[in-house]
MMTF fields as JSON, N, C-alpha, C and O atoms, coordinates in Angstrom:
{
  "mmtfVersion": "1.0.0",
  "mmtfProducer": "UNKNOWN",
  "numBonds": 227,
  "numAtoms": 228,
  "numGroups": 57,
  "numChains": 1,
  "numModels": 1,
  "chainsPerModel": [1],
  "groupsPerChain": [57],
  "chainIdList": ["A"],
  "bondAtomList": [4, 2, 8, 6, 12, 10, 16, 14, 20, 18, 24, 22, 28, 26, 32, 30, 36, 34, 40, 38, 44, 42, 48, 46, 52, 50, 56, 54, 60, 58, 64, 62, 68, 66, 72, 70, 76, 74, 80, 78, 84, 82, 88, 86, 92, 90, 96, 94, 100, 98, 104, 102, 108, 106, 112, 110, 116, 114, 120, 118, 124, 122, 128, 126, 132, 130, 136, 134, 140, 138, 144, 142, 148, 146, 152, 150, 156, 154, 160, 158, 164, 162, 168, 166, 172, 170, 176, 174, 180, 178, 184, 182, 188, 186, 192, 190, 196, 194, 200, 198, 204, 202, 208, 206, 212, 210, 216, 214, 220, 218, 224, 222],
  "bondOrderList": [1, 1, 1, 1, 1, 1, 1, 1, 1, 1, 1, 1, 1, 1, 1, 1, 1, 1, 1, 1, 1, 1, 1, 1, 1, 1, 1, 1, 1, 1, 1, 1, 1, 1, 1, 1, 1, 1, 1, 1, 1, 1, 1, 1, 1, 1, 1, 1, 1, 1, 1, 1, 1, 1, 1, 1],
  "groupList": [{"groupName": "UNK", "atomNameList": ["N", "CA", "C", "O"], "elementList": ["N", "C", "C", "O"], "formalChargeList": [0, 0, 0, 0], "bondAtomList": [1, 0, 2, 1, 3, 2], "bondOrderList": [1, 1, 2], "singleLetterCode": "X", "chemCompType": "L-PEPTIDE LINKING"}],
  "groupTypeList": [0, 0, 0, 0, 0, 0, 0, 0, 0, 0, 0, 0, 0, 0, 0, 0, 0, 0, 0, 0, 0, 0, 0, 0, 0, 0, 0, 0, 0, 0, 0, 0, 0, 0, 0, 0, 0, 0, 0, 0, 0, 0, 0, 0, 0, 0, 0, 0, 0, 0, 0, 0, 0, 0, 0, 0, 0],
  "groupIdList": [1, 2, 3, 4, 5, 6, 7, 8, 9, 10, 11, 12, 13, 14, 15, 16, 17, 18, 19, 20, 21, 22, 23, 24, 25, 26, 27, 28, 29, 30, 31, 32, 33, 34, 35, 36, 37, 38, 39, 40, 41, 42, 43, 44, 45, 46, 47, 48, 49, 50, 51, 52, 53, 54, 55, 56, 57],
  "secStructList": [7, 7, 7, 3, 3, 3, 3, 3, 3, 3, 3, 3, 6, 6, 3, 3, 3, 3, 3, 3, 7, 1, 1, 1, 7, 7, 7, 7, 5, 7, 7, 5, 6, 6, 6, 1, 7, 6, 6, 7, 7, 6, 6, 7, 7, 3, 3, 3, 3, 6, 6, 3, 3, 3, 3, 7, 7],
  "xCoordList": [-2.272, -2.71, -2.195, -1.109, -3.098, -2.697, -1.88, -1.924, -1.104, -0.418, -0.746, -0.6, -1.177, -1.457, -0.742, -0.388, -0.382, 0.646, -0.018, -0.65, 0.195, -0.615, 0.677, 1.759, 0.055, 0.479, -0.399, -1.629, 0.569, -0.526, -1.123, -0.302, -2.346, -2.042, -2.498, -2.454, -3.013, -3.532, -3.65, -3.83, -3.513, -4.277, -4.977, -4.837, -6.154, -7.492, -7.565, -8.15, -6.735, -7.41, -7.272, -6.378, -7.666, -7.896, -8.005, -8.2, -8.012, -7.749, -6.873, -6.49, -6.616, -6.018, -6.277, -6.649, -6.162, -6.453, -5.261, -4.072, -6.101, -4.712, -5.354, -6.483, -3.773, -4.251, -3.595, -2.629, -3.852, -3.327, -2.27, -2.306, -1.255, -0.461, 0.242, 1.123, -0.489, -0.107, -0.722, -0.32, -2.195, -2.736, -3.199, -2.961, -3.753, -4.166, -5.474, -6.473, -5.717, -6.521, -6.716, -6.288, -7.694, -7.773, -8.798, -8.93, -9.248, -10.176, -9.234, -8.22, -9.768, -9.007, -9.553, -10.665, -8.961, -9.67, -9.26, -8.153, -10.46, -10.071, -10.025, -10.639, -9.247, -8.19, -8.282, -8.389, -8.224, -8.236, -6.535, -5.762, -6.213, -4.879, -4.402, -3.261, -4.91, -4.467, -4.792, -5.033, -4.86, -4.589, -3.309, -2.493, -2.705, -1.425, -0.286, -0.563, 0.831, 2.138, 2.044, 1.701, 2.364, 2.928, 3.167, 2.53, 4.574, 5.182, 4.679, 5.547, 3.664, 3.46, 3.485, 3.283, 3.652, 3.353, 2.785, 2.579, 2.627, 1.853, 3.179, 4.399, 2.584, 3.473, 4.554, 5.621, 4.051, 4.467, 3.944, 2.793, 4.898, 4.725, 4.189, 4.837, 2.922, 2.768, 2.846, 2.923, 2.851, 2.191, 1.571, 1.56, 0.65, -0.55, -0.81, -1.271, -0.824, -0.284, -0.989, -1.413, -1.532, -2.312, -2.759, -2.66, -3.215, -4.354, -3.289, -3.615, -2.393, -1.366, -0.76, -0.483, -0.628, 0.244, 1.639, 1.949, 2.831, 4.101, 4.432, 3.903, 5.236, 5.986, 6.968, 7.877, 6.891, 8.054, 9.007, 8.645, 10.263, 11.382, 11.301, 11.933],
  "yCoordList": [8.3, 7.187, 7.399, 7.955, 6.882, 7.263, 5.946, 4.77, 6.626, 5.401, 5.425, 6.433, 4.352, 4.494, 3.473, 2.489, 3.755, 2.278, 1.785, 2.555, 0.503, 0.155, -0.537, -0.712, -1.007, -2.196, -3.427, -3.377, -4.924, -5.506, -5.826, -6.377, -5.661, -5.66, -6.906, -7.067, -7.986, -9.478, -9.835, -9.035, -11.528, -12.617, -12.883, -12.561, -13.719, -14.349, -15.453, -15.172, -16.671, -17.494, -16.679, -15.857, -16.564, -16.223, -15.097, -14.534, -14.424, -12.813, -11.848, -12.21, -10.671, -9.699, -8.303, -7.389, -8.147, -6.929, -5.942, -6.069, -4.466, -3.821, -2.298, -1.841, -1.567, -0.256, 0.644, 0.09, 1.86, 2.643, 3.362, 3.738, 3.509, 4.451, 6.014, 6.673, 6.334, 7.344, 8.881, 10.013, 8.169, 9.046, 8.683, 7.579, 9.417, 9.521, 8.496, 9.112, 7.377, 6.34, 5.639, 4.802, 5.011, 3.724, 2.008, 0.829, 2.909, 1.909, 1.062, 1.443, -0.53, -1.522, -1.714, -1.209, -2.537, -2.482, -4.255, -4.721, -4.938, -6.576, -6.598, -5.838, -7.529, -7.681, -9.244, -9.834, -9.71, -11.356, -11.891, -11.043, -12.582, -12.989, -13.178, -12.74, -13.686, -13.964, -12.715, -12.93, -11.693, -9.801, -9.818, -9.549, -10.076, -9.671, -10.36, -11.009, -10.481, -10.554, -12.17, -12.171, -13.237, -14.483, -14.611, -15.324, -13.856, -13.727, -12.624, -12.087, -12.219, -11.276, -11.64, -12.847, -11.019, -11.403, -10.175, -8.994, -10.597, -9.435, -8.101, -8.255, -7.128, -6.05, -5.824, -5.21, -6.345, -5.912, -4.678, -4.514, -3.9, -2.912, -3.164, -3.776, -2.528, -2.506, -1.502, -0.402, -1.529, -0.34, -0.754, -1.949, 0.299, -0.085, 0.436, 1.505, 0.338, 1.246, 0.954, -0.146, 1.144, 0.377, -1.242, -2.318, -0.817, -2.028, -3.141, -4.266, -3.072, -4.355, -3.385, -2.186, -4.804, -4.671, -5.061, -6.173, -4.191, -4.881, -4.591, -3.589, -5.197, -5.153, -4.141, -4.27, -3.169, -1.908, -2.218, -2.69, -2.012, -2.284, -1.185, -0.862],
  "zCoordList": [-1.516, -0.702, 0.721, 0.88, 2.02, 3.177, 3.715, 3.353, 4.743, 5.352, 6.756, 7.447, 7.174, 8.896, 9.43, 8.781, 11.211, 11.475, 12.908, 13.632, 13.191, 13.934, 14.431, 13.869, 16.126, 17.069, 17.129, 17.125, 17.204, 17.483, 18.772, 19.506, 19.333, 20.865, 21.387, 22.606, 20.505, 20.964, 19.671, 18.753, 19.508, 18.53, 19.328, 20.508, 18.734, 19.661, 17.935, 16.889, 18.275, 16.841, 15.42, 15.62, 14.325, 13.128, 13.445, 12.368, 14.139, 14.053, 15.003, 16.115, 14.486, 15.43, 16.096, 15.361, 17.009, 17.668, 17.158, 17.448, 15.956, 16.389, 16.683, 16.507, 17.358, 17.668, 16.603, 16.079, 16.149, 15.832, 16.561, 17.733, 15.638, 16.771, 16.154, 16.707, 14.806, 14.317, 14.491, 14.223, 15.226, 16.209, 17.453, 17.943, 17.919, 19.61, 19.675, 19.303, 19.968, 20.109, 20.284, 19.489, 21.66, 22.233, 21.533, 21.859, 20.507, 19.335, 18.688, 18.105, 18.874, 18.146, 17.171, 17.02, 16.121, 14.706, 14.929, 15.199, 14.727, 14.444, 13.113, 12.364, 12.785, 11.167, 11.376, 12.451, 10.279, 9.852, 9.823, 9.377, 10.051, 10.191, 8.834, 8.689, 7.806, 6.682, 5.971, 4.783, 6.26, 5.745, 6.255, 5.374, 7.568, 8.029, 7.594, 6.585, 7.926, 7.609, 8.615, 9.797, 7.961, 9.208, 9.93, 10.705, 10.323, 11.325, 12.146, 12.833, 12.232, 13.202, 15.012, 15.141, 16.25, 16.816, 18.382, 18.102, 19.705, 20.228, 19.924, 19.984, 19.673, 20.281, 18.671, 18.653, 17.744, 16.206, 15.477, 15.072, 15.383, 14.89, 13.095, 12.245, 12.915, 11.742, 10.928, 11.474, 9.812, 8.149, 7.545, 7.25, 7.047, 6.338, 5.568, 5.968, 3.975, 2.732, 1.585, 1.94, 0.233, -0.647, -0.367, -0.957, 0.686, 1.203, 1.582, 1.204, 2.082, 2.734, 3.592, 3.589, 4.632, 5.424, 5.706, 5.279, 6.523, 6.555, 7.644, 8.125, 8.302, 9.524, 9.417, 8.597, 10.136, 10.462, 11.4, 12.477, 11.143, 12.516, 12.938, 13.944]
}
């Protein structure tokens, strides 16, 4: 199974802007807020692993 990790780079309401950051790329992927972690907020580092996500320190 792959693991990819993302930033978040905006909320806009019920959803989130995120970027990848495990490769080279300026494409955001919008994600539903209730896929992510609660406490997320701008500039949260994510992981993304058998279909969930978690917050990385």
């Amino acid at each position: 199974m792959e693991t990819w990790y993302y930033e978040v780079v905006s909320i806009e309401g019920d959803y989130a802007n995120l970027r990848r950051t495990d490769i080279e790329s300026d494409d955001l992927k919008l994600v539903a807020r209730a896929l992510l972690p609660a406490e997320i907020v701008e500039g949260s580092k994510l992981k993304y692993e058998m279909m969930q996500y978690e917050i990385v320190l």
